[in-house]
N, C-alpha and C positions, 0 to 999 in steps of 0.2 A: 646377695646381688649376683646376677647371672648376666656372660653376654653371650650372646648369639650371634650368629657369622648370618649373612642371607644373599644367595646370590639368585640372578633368572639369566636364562638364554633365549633368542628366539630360538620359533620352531625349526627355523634354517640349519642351525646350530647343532653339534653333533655333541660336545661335550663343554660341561662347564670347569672342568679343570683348573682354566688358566686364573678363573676370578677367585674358585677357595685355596689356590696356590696364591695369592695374591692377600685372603683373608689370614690364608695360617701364618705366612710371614710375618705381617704389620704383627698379629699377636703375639708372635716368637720375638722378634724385633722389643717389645713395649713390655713382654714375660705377663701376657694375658691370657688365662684359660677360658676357651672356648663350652662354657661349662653349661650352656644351654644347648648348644648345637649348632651346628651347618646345615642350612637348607637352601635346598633348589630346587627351583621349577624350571619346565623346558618350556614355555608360553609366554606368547607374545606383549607384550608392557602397554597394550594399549588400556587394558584396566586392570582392577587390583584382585580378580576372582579367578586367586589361585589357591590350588590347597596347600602346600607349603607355605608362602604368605599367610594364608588367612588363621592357621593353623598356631603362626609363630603373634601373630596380632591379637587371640584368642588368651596364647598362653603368657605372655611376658607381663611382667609386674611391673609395679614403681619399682626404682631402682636400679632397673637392668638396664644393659646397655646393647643397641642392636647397630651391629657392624655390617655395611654395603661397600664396593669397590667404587661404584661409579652413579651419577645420578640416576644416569638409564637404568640401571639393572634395576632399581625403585619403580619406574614407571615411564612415562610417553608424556602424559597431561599434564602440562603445568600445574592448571588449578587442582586436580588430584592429586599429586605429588606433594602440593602444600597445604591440601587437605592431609592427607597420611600424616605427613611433618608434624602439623599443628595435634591431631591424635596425638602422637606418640609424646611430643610434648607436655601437651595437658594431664597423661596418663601418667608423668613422671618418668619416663623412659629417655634416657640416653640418644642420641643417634649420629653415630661418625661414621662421615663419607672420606672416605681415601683420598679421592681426586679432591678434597674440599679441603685442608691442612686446618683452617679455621674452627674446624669443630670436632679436632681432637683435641683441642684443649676445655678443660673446667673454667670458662670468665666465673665461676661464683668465688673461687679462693682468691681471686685478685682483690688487693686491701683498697685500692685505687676506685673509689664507687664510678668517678668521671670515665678513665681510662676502661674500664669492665664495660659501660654502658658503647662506648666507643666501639669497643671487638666486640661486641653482641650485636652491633648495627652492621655491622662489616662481614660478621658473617651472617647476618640475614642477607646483605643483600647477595652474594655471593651465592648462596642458595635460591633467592630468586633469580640471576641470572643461571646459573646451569639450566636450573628448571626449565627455565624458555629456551635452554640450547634441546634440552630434552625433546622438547616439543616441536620444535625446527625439524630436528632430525627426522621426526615419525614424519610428519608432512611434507618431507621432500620423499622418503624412502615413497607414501604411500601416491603424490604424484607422480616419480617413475614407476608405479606399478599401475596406474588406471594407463598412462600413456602407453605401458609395453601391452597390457591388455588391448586396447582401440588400435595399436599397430598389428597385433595379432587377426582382429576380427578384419580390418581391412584384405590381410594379406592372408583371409580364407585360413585360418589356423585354429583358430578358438576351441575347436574340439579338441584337438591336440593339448590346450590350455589346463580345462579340468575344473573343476570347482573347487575352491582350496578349502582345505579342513579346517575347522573350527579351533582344534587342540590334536597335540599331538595324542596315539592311543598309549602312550606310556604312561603320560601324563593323567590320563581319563583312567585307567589301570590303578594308579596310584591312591586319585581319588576315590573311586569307586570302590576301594577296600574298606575303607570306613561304612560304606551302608552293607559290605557282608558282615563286618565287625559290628552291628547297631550302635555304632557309635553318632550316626545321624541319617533323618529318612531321604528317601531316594527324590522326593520334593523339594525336602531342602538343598538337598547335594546340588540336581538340577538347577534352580535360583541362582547357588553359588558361584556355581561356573559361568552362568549365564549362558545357557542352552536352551533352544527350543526346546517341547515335549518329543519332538520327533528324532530331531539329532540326538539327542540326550538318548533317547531309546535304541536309535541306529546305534550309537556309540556301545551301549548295552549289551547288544546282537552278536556286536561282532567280538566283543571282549569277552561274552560267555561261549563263541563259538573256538576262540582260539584256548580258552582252558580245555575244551573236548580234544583239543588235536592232541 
């Protein structure tokens, strides 16, 4: 039985520090070994096509337990968040959120069948409610961002504005090692992140131009 630590940051975000400083404690706290690993991605949680994520959902068995800080750092989407949830569920996997108290505990050693079935309701719903907080948040962040765009274009700025990047290049760096390692084709990598043929190849460009520097 292995758990794994998983944190994300958006691309705003310069370091994720504060969330596996967050994971290592609760473990240190509870005398949990981190015996799968920490991972992070620096990308944005509007979907689940990161390579860290995809990586650790690839690897984890029944049995294991996978540790997050906060709902967001899981995702954006409700209904994908509780698609992921239900995965990990069905796979026999573990999954405690920090901000959710409710599902660090095991309901199955409770003798109490009534009371067990009680706290399994309670923390579903709790899980559904973050969820919707989750998804709140992306759709207010992403109405102030059309709004600051259309104030821009009014007030003759828009060039100044830029077209924003798909993924960070650290992040594209990261993934992209696996198709110099053949550990998976450049096809598939592509799909994964959910990249055009073009961006995905720009990304390509500029990542083999900065190994030449």
């Amino acid at each position: 039985m292995a758990f794994y630590g998983y944190h994300r940051v958006s691309t705003k975000e310069q370091h994720e520090d504060r969330g596996v400083f967050e994971l290592e404690e609760f473990c240190k706290e509870k005398g949990i070994t981190l015996s799968g690993g920490v991972f992070c991605d620096k990308q944005t949680g509007k979907n689940f096509n990161r390579p860290e994520y995809q990586f650790i959902r690839n690897r984890i068995q029944p049995g294991d337990t996978l540790i997050i800080t906060e709902m967001d750092r899981l995702g954006r989407n409700r209904s994908e968040i509780l698609k992921e949830l239900r995965f990990f569920k069905d796979r026999g996997v573990y999954v405690i959120i920090l901000e959710i108290p409710t599902t660090q505990q095991d309901f199955s050693r409770m003798e109490n069948n009534m009371a067990r079935m009680m706290m399994e309701t309670i923390n579903n719903m709790l899980i559904e409610m973050y969820a919707v907080f989750a998804q709140v948040e992306i759709e207010k962040k992403e109405k102030r961002q059309k709004e600051g765009i259309a104030a821009k274009k009014l007030r003759g700025e828009w060039d100044d504005y830029g077209r924003p990047a798909a993924m960070e290049a650290a992040a594209f760096a990261s993934a992209y090692a696996r198709v110099e390692n053949d550990v998976i084709t450049a096809t598939a990598l592509r799909k994964e992140l959910g990249l055009s043929h073009s961006t995905y190849y720009r990304y390509r460009a500029e990542y083999l131009k900065s190994k030449r520097l």
